[in-house]
N, C-alpha and C positions, 0 to 999 in steps of 0.2 A: 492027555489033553482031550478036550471033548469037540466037539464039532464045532459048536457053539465059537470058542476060543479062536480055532483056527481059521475060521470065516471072517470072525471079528480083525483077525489080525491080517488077513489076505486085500479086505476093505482099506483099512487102514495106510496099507502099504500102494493099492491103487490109488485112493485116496494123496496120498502125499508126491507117487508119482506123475499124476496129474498136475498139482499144483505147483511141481519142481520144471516140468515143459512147460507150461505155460508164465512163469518164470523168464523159461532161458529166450523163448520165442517173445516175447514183449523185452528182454534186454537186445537182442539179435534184430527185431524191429527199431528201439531206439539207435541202434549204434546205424542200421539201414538210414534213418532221417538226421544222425544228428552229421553224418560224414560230408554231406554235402553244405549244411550249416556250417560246420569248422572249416571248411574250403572258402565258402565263401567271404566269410569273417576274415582268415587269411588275407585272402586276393585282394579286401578291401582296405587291410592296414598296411600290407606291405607294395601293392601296387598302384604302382605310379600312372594316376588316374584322372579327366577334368572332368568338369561338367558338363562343357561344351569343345566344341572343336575350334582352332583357331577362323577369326581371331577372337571370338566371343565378347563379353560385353564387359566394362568395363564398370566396377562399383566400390562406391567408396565407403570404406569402415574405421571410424574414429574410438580408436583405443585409447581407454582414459586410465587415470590414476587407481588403480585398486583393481582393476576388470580383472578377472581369472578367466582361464579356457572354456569352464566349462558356459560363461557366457557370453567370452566372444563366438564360439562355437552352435549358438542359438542365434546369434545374430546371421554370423555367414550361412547358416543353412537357410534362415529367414531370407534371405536376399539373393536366396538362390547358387552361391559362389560354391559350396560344396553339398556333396551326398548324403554323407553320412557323421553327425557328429560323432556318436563315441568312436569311429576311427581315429578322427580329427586328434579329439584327445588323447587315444592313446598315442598316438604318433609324436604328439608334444611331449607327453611324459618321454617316451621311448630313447626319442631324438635330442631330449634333454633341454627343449627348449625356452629361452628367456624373454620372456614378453615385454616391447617396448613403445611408452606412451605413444602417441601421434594418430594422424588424421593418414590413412593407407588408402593406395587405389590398388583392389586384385582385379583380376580379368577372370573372368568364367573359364579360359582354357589354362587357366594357370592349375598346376597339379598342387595337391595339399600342402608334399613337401616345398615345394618352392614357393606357397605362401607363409608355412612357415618357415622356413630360411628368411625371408622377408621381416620377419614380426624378431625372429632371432637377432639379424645384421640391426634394426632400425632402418630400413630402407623402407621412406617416405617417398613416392612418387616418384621415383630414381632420384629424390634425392639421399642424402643420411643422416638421420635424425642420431644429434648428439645425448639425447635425455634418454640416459639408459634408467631402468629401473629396477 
């Protein structure tokens, strides 16, 4: 083998070792940023969270015929009653929950789940709305 070759091949292998660490260091970095993202994502579908502290404010959201999560979920962010919608949703998918017509009052210190518990029962203003859907 000539010199030539073995230089070519010495480059080559620096070359590739190079671009295998900086590789592992930009995956090692991703996993640094995305751990505290997967936490927080976490913390925010499964914990039991309001907007405000009691007794917070009181507003009212009329759920109609056909509405789906993803915009009642536009609505209650819109009005301030929760955080974060795709929580929102996934916690309805999760929780399995059934949306049911009517005109609802939540309170800001109400937690997700217990407004949808709310939208699951049909409970209207404490009362209970018979028009399941």
């Amino acid at each position: 083998m000539s010199k030539e070759t073995t230089s070519k091949r010495k480059t080559k292998r620096r070359v590739a070792s190079f671009f295998g660490r900086l590789i592992m260091y930009i995956m090692i970095l991703g996993l640094i940023a995305g751990i505290p993202f997967a936490y927080n994502f976490g913390h925010s579908v499964f914990y039991a969270s309001s907007v405000d502290s009691p007794p917070g404010n009181n507003v009212q959201v009329n759920i109609t015929e056909g509405m789906n999560f993803d915009e009642l979920a536009d609505i209650l962010y819109d009005k301030g009653v929760i955080e974060n919608k795709f929580s929102f949703k996934i916690q309805a998918k999760f929780f399995e929950i059934r949306m049911h017509v009517g005109d609802y009052t939540f309170n800001t210190s109400q937690t997700t789940r217990q407004m949808l518990e709310m939208i699951d029962d049909g409970v209207l203003e404490n009362n209970v709305n018979d028009n399941k859907s």
